[in-house]
C-alpha positions, 0 to 999 in steps of 0.5 A: 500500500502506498503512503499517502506522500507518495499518492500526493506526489502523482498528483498534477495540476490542473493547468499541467493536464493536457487537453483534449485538442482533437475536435478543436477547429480554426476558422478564416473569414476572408472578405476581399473587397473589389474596386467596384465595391462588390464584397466577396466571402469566404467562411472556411474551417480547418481542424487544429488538433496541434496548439501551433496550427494557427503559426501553419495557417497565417502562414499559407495566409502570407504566402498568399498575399505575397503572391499576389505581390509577386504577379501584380494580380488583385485579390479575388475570391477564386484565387484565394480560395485556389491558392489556400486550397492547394496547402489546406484540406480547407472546408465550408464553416457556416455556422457562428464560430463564436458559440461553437466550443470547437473553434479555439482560433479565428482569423478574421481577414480584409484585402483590398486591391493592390496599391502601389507599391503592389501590395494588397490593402490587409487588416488581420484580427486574431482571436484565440480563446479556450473554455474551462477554469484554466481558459483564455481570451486573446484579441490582436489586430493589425491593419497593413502588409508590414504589422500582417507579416510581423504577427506571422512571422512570431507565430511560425518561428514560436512553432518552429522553435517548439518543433525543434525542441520537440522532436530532439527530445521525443525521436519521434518521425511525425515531429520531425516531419512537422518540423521540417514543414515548420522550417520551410514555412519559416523560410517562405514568411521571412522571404515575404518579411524581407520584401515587405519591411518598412512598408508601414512607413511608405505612402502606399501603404497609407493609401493601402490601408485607406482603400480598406475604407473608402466607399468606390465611385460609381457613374450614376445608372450603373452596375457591375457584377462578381460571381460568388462562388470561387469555383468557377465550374460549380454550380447551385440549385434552388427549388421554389414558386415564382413570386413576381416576375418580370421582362425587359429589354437592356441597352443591348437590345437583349431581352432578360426576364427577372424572377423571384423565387420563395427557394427552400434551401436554406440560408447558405449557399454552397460557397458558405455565402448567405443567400436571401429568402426570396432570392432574384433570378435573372434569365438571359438569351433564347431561355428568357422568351419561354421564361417570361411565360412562366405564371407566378405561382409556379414552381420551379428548378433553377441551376446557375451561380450566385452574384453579388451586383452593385449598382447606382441609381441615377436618383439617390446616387448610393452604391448598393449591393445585393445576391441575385442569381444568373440561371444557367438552366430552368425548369418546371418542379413536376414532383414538389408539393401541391402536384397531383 
């Protein structure tokens, strides 16, 4: 039988007990803003069973920015979402990461074009956070390439200097693969450190970060348009009754029937962005004389893509947005309800 100094002596803190990291989550929210105003999303998650995969991802993060100073190329939502795919497993996160106990990181990412100096215009907020007696909260934010990086570069060398320590003291191969991974993640940052130092000082970057910030001029009567998802060949499909429809004919001569839809599909589209309940429909070309016969009260099948239109009236002067939907094909609903 033990004594009881020997039983004390097993005994460890509960600060020191490891946690259990397997389900935890760490989620980017990009918003990439356009010259002409339009602002693409994306909502995305990653599992972070490791304490240093926030170091990895801000990392993916600035390579990302510094090739798009390296080919002089605007951020975009298909670009970005391409560029951070190739280095991540990334997936759709619709839900509200702030009451989901899984999410312990969140990066909360702006970029706006390019200025001149050929940098994106950037704002980071990280926000950290653990439940539990022995939890924390932690909030930074940095706006401008030059801070952006300098966070990035801490937390991947913090990484990198843990791995090394790690994987001496444990022999393991998984360590070492990670720090060898950390090793060239800590050399591409401080190769886009390097090219973007002392740039918070330059007049560009004031500019930069002013872009952020500035409502973009329109010419009164215009629109422009960006399509949502950042797949260019995928596709959406929502099912619901005409609410109101519509036949013009724009400055080309072309006719275009506009439609409203009542679709059953939920909040979120397939790109993570919300979609409105009653979401507009546009049909061009030969498909738009049938389609403007189509009596409201019908139920219908469009596939198409989201897009997100900003426009000025000639009267108010007002940029506005809003979601509408560029059907590809349409159909009548031959099995939904009230069908006999």
């Amino acid at each position: 039988m033990s004594s009881p100094r020997s039983a004390t002596a097993r005994k460890v803190h509960p600060a020191q007990r490891q946690r259990d990291t397997s389900n935890d989550l760490l989620v980017l929210h990009l918003r990439i803003s356009r010259h002409s105003g339009a602002v693409s999303i994306l909502t995305m998650s990653v599992p972070a069973p490791h304490l240093d995969a926030i170091g990895w991802q801000l990392s993916h993060l600035a390579a990302y920015v510094g090739d798009l100073h390296a080919s002089g190329q605007d951020p975009t939502d298909e670009n970005a979402y391409a560029f951070l795919l190739s280095r991540t497993a990334w997936s759709w996160y619709e839900w509200q990461p702030l009451h989901d106990t899984r999410v312990t990181c969140q990066l909360d990412v702006l970029l706006g074009p390019l200025d001149e100096c050929g940098w994106p215009a950037i704002s980071l907020v990280l926000l950290e956070s653990e439940d539990g007696k022995w939890g924390f909260s932690r909030k930074r934010l940095r706006a401008g390439v030059s801070a952006a990086v300098n966070v990035v570069l801490a937390e991947i060398e913090g990484a990198h200097s843990h791995l090394c320590s790690q994987a001496a003291h444990d022999q393991e191969a998984e360590t070492a693969q990670r720090r060898d991974e950390a090793d060239a993640l800590l050399a591409e940052v401080r190769e886009i450190h390097g090219r973007a130092r002392g740039k918070s000082n330059s007049e560009g970057a004031r500019k930069a970060r002013a872009a952020l910030h500035q409502a973009p001029h329109h010419e009164p009567g215009t629109s422009s348009f960006v399509q949502l998802d950042p797949v260019p060949d995928r596709l959406e499909t929502f099912i619901g009754p005409i609410a109101a429809i519509d036949s013009r004919t724009n400055d080309a001569g072309e006719t275009v029937v506009l439609f409203t839809i009542a679709h059953e599909q939920g909040s979120t589209g397939t790109g993570g962005h919300k979609v409105p309940e009653k979401l507009r429909c546009t049909v061009r070309g030969p498909a738009a004389k049938a389609a403007a016969s189509l009596p409201p009260g019908r139920r219908v099948i469009v596939v198409g893509r989201l897009v997100q239109q900003v426009y000025v009236s000639k009267q108010q002067r007002i940029p506005r947005s809003l979601i509408t939907f560029d059907v590809h094909a349409l159909g009548p609903d031959l099995v939904g309800p009230g069908l006999s």
